[in-house]
KEMARVEX-61957 format. One record per residue (C-alpha): residue number from 1; chain; y, x, z. Coordinates in nm, 2 decimals, decimal comma, always signed. Layout:
// KEMARVEX-61957
ATOM   nr  kette       y       x       z
ATOM  NUM      A       Y       X       Z
...
//
This chain:
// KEMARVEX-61957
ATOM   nr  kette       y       x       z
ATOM    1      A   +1,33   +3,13   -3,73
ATOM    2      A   +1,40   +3,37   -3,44
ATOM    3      A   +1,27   +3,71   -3,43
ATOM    4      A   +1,00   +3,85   -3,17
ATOM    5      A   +0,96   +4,13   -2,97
ATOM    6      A   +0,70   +4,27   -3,12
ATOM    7      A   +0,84   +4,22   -3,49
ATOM    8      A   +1,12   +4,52   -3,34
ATOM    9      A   +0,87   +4,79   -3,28
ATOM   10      A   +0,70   +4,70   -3,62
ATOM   11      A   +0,99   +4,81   -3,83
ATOM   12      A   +0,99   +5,14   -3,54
ATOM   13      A   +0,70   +5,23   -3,72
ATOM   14      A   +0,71   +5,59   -3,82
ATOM   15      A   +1,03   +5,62   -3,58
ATOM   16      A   +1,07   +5,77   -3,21
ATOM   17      A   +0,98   +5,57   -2,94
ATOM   18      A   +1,02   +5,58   -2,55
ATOM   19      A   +0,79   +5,38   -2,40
ATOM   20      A   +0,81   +5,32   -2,02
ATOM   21      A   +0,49   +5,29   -1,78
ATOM   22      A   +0,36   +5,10   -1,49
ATOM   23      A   +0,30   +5,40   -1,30
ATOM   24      A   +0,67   +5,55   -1,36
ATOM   25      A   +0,59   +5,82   -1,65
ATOM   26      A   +0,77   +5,77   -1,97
ATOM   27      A   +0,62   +5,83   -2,27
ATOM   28      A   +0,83   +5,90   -2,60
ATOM   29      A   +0,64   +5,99   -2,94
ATOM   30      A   +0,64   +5,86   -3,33
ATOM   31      A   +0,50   +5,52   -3,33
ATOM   32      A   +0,23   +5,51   -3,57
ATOM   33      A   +0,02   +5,19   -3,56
ATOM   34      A   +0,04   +4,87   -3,30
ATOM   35      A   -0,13   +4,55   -3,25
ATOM   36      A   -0,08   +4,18   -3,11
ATOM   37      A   -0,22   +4,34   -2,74
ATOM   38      A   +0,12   +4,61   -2,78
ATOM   39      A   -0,18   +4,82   -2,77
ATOM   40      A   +0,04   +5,16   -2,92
ATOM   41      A   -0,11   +5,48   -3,11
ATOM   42      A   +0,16   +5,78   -3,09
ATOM   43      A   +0,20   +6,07   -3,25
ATOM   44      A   +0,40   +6,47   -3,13
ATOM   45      A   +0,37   +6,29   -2,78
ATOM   46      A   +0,59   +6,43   -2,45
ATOM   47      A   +0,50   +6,26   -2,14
ATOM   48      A   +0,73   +6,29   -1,84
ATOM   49      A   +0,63   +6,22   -1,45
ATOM   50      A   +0,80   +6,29   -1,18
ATOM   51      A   +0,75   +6,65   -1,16
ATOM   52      A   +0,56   +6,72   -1,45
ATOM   53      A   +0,59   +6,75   -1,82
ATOM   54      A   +0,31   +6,71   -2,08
ATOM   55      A   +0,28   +6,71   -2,43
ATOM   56      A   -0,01   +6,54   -2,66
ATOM   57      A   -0,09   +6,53   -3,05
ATOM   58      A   -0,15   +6,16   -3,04
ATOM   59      A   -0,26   +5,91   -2,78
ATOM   60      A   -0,35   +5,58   -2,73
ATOM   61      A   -0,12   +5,33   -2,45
ATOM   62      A   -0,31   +4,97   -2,39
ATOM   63      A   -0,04   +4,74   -2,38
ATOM   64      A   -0,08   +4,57   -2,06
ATOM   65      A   -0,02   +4,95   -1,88
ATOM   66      A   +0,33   +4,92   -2,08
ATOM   67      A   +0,63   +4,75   -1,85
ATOM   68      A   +0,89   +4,84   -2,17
ATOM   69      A   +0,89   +4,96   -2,51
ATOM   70      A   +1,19   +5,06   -2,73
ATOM   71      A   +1,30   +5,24   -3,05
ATOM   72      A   +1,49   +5,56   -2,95
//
């Protein structure tokens, strides 16, 4: 059985992400829960934009605002 997209950020669980945006900002953090939507809940969060640079404690992304996700 082959393996799906989703099944790779499951084992990122507790793991750096980097998490890329529709509107341009990438977001990197600690994974810390995700659902069948790629709905993602991050932890120590930095957000970059094109000039700026913000840092969170934890956030929510809904999945359909995410063009990629990836383990770092």
């Amino acid at each position: 059985m082959s393996e799906r997209p989703i099944d790779a950020l499951d084992r990122a669980k507790g793991k750096k992400v980097l998490v890329k945006l529709k509107n341009s900002q990438e977001v990197t953090g600690t994974l810390r829960a995700l659902d069948l939507h790629l709905n993602l809940w991050l932890e120590d969060v930095e957000i970059q934009g094109k000039e700026t640079k913000k840092k969170f404690r934890i956030i929510l992304i809904r999945g359909d605002n995410i063009l990629y996700a990836s383990p770092v």
